[in-house]
N, C-alpha and C positions, 0 to 999 in steps of 0.2 A: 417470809419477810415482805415480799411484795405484797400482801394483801392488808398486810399490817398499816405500810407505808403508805396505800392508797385511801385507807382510811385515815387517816393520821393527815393527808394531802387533803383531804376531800374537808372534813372539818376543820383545819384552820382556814379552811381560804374562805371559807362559810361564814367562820367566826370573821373574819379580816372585813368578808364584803360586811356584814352587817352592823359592823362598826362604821361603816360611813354614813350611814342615816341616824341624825339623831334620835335618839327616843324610839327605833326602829326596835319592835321586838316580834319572834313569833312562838309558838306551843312546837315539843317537841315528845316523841312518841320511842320509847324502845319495845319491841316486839320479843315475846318470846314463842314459839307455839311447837307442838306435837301432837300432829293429825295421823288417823290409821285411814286409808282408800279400801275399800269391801269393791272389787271390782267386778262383784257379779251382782251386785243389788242393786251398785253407784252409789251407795250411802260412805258419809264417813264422821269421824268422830275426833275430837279434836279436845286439846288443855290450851290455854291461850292464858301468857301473863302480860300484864301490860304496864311499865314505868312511863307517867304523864307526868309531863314538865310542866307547870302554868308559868311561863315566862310576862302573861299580861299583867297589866295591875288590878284585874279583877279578881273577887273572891268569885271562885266558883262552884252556888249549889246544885247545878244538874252536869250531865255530861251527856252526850248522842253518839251510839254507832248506826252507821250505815251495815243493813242485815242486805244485800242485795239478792240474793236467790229467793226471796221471797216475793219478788215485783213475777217470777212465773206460774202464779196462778192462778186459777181461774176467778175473776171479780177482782182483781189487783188493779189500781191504779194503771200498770202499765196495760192490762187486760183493757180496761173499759177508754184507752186513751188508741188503743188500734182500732175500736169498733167507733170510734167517732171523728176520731182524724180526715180530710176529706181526703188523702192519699197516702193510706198506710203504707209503712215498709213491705216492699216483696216478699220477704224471707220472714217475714214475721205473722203471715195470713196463707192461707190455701184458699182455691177459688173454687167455691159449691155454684149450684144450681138452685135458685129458690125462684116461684111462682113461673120459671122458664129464665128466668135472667142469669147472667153471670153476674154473681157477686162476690166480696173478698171478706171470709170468714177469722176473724184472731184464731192463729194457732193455740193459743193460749188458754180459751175458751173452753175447749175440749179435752183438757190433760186430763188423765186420768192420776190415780193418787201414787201409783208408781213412776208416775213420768213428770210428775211437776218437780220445781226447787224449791227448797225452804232451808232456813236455817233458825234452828231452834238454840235457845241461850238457858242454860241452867247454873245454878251455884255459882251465882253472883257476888264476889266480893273484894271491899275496899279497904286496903291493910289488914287482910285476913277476917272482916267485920261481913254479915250480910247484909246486902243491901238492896233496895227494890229498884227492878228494872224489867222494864214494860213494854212488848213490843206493838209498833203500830205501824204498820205495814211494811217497808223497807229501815223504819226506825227502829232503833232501839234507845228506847229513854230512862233513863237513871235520875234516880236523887240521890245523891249523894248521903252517904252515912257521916260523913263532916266535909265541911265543905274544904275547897283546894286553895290557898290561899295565894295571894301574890309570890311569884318569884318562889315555892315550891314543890313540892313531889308526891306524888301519890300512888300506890303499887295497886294494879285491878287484876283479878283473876278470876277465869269463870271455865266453863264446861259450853260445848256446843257440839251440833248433828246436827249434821245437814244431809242433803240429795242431790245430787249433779241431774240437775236437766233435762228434757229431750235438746238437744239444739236447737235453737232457736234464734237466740241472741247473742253472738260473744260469746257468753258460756255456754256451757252444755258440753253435752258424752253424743258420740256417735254421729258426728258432721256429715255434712254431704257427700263427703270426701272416705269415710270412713275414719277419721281421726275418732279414737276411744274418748277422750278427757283433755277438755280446754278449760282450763281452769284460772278463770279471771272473776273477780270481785269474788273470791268462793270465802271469803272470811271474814267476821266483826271487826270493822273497820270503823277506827274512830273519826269523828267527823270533826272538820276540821271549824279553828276556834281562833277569828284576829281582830283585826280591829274594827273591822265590819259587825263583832258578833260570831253565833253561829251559822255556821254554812250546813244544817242539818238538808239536805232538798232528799223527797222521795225519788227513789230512782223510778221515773216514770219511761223511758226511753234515751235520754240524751248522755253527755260524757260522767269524766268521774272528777273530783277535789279531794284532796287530802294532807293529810297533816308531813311534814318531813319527819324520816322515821327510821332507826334500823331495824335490820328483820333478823330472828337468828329462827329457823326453820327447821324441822325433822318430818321427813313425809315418809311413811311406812307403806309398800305399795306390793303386789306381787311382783316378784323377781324376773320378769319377763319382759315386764314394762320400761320404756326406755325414757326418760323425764330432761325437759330444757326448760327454760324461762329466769324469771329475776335471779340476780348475784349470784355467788360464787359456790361451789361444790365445796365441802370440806374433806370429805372422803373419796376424793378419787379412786385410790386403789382399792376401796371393798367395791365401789360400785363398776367398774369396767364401762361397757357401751360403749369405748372412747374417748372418755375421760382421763383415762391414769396417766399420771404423770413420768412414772418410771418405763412405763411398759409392763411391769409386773401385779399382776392381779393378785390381792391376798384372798383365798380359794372361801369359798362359800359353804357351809356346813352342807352335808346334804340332803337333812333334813326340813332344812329355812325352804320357806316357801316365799318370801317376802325379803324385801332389802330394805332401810331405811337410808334416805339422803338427806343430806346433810348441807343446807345450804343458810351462807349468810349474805347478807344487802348493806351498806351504809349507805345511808342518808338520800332513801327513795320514797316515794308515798304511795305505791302500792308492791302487791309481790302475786306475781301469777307466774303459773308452767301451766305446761302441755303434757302427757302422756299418750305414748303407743307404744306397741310391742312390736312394730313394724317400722321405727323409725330407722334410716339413715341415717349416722352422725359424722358428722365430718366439720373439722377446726381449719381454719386458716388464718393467717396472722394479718390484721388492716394495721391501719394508721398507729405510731404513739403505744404499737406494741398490744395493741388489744386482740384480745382472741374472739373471733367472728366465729358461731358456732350456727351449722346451719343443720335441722334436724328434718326431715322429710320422710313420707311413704315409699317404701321400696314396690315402687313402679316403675316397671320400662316404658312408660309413656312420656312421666317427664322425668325420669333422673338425667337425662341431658340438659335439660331444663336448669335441675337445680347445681348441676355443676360448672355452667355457663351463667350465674346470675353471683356465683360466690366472686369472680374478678373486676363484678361490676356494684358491688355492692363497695367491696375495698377502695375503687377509683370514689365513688358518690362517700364514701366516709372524707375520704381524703379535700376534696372540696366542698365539704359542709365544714368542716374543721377552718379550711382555708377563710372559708365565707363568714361565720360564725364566733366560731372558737373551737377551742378542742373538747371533746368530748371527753367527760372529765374517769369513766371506770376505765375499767378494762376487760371488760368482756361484752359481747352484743350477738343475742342470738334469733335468725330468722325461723321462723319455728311454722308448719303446716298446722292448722289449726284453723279454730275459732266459725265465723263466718262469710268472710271478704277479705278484710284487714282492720288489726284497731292495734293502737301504738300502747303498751304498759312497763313499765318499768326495765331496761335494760335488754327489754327482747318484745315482738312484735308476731302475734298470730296473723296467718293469710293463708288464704287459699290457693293448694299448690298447685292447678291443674290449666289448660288454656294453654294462650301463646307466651313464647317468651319475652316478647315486648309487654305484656300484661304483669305476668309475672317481674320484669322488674320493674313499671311501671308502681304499682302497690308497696313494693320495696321501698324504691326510690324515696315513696310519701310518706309510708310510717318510719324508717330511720330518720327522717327527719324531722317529727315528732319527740326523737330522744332532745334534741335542743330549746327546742320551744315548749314541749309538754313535762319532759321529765327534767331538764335541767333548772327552765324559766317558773313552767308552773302556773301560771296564770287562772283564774277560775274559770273554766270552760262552761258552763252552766252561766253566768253573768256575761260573759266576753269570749265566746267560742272564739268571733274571729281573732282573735292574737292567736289562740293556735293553731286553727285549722287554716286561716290565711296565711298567715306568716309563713305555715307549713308548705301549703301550696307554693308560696314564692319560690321557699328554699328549695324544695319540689324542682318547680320548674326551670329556676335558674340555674342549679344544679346539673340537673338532668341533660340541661343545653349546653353546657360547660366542657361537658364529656362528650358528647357528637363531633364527631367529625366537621360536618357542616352547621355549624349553628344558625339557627333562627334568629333573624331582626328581630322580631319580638315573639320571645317564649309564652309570653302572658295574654298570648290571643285570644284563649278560650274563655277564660276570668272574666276578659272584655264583655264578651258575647253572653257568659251567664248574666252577669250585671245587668247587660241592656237587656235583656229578655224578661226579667222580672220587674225591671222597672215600665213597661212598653205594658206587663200583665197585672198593672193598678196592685199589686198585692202586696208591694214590700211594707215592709214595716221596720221601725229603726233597727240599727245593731246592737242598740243595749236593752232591746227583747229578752227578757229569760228566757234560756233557750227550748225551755218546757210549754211558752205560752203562744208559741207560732201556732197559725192557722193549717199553715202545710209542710210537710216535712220538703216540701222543693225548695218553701221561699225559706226555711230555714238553710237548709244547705248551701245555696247561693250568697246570702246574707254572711255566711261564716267563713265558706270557701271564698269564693270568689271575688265580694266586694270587700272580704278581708286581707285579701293580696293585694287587691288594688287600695288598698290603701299602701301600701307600703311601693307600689309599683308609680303612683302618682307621688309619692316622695322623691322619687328620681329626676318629675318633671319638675317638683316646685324647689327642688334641694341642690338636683346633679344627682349624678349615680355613684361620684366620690363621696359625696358627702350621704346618702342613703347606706354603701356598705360601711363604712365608719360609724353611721348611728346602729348598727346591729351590733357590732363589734365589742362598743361601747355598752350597748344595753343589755346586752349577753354578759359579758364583762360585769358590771355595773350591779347586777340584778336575778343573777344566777343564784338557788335556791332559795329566792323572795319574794316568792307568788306576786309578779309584778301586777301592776294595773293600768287604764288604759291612757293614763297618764305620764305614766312612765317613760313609757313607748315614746310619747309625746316630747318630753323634757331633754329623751336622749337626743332625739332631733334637733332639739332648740341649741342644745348643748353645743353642738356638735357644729352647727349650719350658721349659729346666730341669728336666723329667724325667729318671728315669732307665729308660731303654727296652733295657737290655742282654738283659734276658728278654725283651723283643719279639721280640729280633732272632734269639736261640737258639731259643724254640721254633718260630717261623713258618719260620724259613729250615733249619734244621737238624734238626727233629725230623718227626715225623708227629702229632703231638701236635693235637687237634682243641678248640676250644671250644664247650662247650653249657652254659650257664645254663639253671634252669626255676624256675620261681613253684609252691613245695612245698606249699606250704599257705596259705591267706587265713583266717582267722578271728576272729570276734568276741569284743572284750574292753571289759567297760563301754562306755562310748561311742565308743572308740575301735575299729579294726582292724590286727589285727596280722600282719604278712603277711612269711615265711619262702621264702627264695631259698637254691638248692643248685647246686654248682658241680658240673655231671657229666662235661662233658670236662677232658683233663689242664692245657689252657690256659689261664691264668688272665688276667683282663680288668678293668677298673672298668666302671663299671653304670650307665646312664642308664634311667630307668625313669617311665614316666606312668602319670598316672592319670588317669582319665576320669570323670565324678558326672553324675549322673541327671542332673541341673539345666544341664547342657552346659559346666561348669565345668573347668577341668582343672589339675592341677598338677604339677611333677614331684622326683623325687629322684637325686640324684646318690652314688654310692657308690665312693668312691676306693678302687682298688686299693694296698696298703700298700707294694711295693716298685717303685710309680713315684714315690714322692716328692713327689706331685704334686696340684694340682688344678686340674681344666678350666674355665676360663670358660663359666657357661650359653651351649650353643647355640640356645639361643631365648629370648629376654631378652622376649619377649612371655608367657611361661608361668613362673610363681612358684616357684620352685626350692628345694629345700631338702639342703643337703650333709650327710650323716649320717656316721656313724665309717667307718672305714680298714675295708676287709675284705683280711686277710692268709690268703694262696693255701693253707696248710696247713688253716685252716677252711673242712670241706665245705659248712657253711650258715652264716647271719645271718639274725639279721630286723631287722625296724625296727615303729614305729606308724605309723598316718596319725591323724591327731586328727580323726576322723569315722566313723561307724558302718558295718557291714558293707553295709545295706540301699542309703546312699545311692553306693555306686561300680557302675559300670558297665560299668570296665572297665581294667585293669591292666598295660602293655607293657613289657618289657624291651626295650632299645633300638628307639625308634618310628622313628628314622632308617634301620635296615636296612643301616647302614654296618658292624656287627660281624658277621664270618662265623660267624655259630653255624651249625651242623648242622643246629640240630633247634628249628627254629625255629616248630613245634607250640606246645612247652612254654614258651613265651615270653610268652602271652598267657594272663590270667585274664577268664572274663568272668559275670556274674551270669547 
């Protein structure tokens, strides 16, 4: 009954949000599939049925799956995008020797035909009709045998084999770690279809987009192997490992060399597991009654490890929830796998070995991915940062939430990526596809980093009431409807009464940098008069202290003119005073202080450190 209910909870609140946007529609996906794992070849074989909704108002005559395991071979888009990148990923290159130098060779390059991925698509067809579909590189492209009309339904069915990997990237069999089988992106995955168009993009290296979707599952594996990842198990009691409900195991013929599991998903847009035959499985109960399922290697090195990271995983659900909203399954599992970490539908591969500040460190990031990637959605490929920033916030704010000692400011590091790239001539805007960066640094900066600060600088132009209410809201608001980076925007405006449409163009769109400096301080009769100049192109409103010989301090606030707006003092212990509007085409203002030059000691434009100035030199006057 509970899993009934939770699907049942999950789609009307779906239908409810998406009833508040007029004319808001999106494409809907039911899965069916029955795959067999060959675990001594890594091949597997698979039936795939597929119910498509065209909820748009277009007729549609083609349709695209994403084939992913076919970006590992050798001459593959993602092949020839590591050998020319000017700083490929680690883990994705081994370093030869050529003419004596140390070079960084694509692992990729060199697979041999047992050890690359592919996924092959045969007996293609649409309401039982055959129909042609043609792959081309990580696509798979169809024309449709009639087309799919407005508002509805079309049944696809087809046959596929695939290969699981060397490890490499996120997928792949036999990790560094020894994990057998990470099984991410391993299936024809329809590509998702809204008002943009199609989002077919080759997987060349960056994240994933996809359609909302149930999944009803049957994996056929040897019986030894121990399986976690997306939704919910339906057979517990044939399969044991930990699972069963009752305690009571229905016995296994002893013949079966294999189990099949049985797993369903509502309304996710992807579905990966992990397998070993050496996993640890252990449940514990978090937040709202969810079952935390943490699977790992039976090593004495870290199973201390992973049973010290299961009560800190329970507290970081509990204030993401707080911070966010609640997370809407009931179940979430941390799973040893994959390559590092990467967040997928209802569970998260990472590598389980290291400290245990590392270990939940990676934790801490990908659980919090479940809100922003798998609840919100956003297209990570167009707009990483909404989820790898926003992530990193939640990330960080979180993570400080729970210490003991909190940090003044958790988002220190963000700062320091931001100004490092920007200091290395290299950035380029954030509405970069995330496939067309020049380095995979300045992309990760660009997504992490100055995608937090964007939301980190909403605290200084908002408040930090009004910053966690615009999440709240827009979680609320925009929960599974692949928001965009507008949205994000409007919750703010909503929320604050500002108007932040210049925030959002020049931080996400431009390269446009903000540096304020303190021009000049001098004395006038008994007063001080002191002259502020706007040197970068981004314009900002100004909280600004001042410091007096006597240890007294006060401060000013200087509203920017086209936010509309004015901040509530962020420190209602220090005596504040709002001066006139400064509008962005004047390169300077000044104001007085009604005290002489002799008695100040010391003069800061933003003492928070929450605005990304550059040049944060000129920020400070001091006698």
């Amino acid at each position: 009954m509970r899993k009934l209910f939770l699907l049942s909870f999950i789609t009307l609140n779906f239908c409810a949000v998406s009833a508040q946007s007029t004319g808001y529609w999106q494409q809907h996906v039911d899965y069916k599939m029955d795959v067999t794992m060959n675990v001594k070849n890594y091949q597997y074989k698979g039936k795939q049925e597929l119910v498509y909704t065209n909820n748009s108002n277009d007729t549609l005559k083609k349709v695209f799956y994403h084939l992913y395991p076919n970006a590992f071979q050798p001459g593959s888009e993602m092949d020839a995008r590591i050998q020319t990148i000017k700083d490929p990923d680690a883990r994705m290159v081994n370093k030869i020797k050529l003419d004596g130098k140390d070079v960084k060779e694509s692992r990729i390059k060199n697979l041999k035909p047992n050890e690359i991925g592919f996924l092959n698509i045969t007996n293609f067809k649409q309401d039982g009709v055959n129909t042609d579909a043609k792959t081309v590189g990580t696509i798979l492209e169809v024309t449709l045998a009639k087309p799919i009309l407005p508002n509805s339904k079309t049944t696809f069915s087809l046959d596929f084999d695939g290969q699981v990997p060397v490890q490499i990237r996120r997928s792949g069999r036999n990790n560094a770690e020894g994990v057998a089988l990470s099984m991410a992106q391993w299936y024809p995955k329809m590509a998702e279809f809204d008002f943009e168009g199609w989002h077919a993009d080759p997987y060349i290296a960056r994240e994933f987009h996809g359609v909302w979707s149930n999944f009803d599952v049957k994996i056929t594996i040897d019986k030894d192997f121990i399986l976690g990842g997306t939704g919910y198990l339906q057979n517990k009691n044939e399969i044991g490992h930990g699972y069963q409900d009752s305690g009571v195991l229905v016995s296994i013929p002893k013949k079966s060399k294999t189990l099949t599991w049985h797993f369903t998903a509502p309304l996710v847009h992807d579905f990966t597991w992990a397998a070993d035959k050496e996993y640890i499985h252990d449940v514990v109960k978090g937040p709202n009654d969810v079952d935390l399922h943490f699977l790992y290697k039976n090593n004495p090195k870290f199973i201390e490890n992973w049973k010290n990271l299961q009560p800190k995983t329970v507290a970081l659900m509990k204030i993401y929830n707080e911070t966010v909203g609640d997370y809407p399954y009931k179940q979430y599992s941390v799973i040893q796998g994959g390559d590092g970490g990467m967040e997928y539908a209802m569970c998260t591969l990472i590598l389980g070995q290291g400290s245990f500040d590392g270990l939940v460190g990676v934790t801490a990031h990908e659980l919090a991915h479940s809100w922003f990637q798998h609840v919100l959605a956003s297209n990570e490929s167009k707009h990483g940062w909404m989820d790898e920033g926003f992530t990193s916030f939640l990330d960080d704010y979180g993570t400080n939430e729970i210490l003991e000692t909190k940090l003044e400011n958790p988002f220190i590091n963000a700062y320091k990526g931001y100004f490092s790239m920007v200091n290395s001539g290299k950035e380029l805007p954030q509405a970069t596809h995330a496939d067309r960066f020049d380095e995979n640094r300045v992309y990760s900066i660009t997504s992490y980093s100055k995608g937090e600060l964007f939301l980190t600088q909403l605290i200084y132009l908002i408040g930090k009431e009004n910053l966690l209410k615009t999440l709240k809201k827009y979680y609320k608001d925009f929960q599974f409807k692949h928001p965009t980076p507008n949205d994000i925007k409007r919750s703010a405006e909503r929320v604050s009464g500002a108007n932040l449409d210049w925030y959002l163009t020049d931080w996400t769109k431009t390269t446009n940098t903000i540096d304020y400096g303190i021009k000049e301080v001098k004395e006038n009769t008994n007063q001080t008069t002191v002259t502020l100049e706007r040197i970068g192109r981004m314009p900002m409103p100004i909280d600004l202290l001042v410091e007096y010989n006597d240890g007294t301090m006060e401060s000013f606030y200087i509203p920017l003119r086209m936010m509309s707006f004015e901040k509530e003092n962020p420190n209602s212990a220090v005596k504040r005073t709002v001066l006139n509007d400064w509008a962005w085409a004047f390169p300077t203002t000044e104001f007085s202080i009604a005290k002489p030059k002799n008695t100040i000691k010391k003069i800061t434009i933003d003492p928070s450190g929450l605005m990304a100035d550059v040049k944060p030199e000129n920020n400070v006057y001091k006698q």
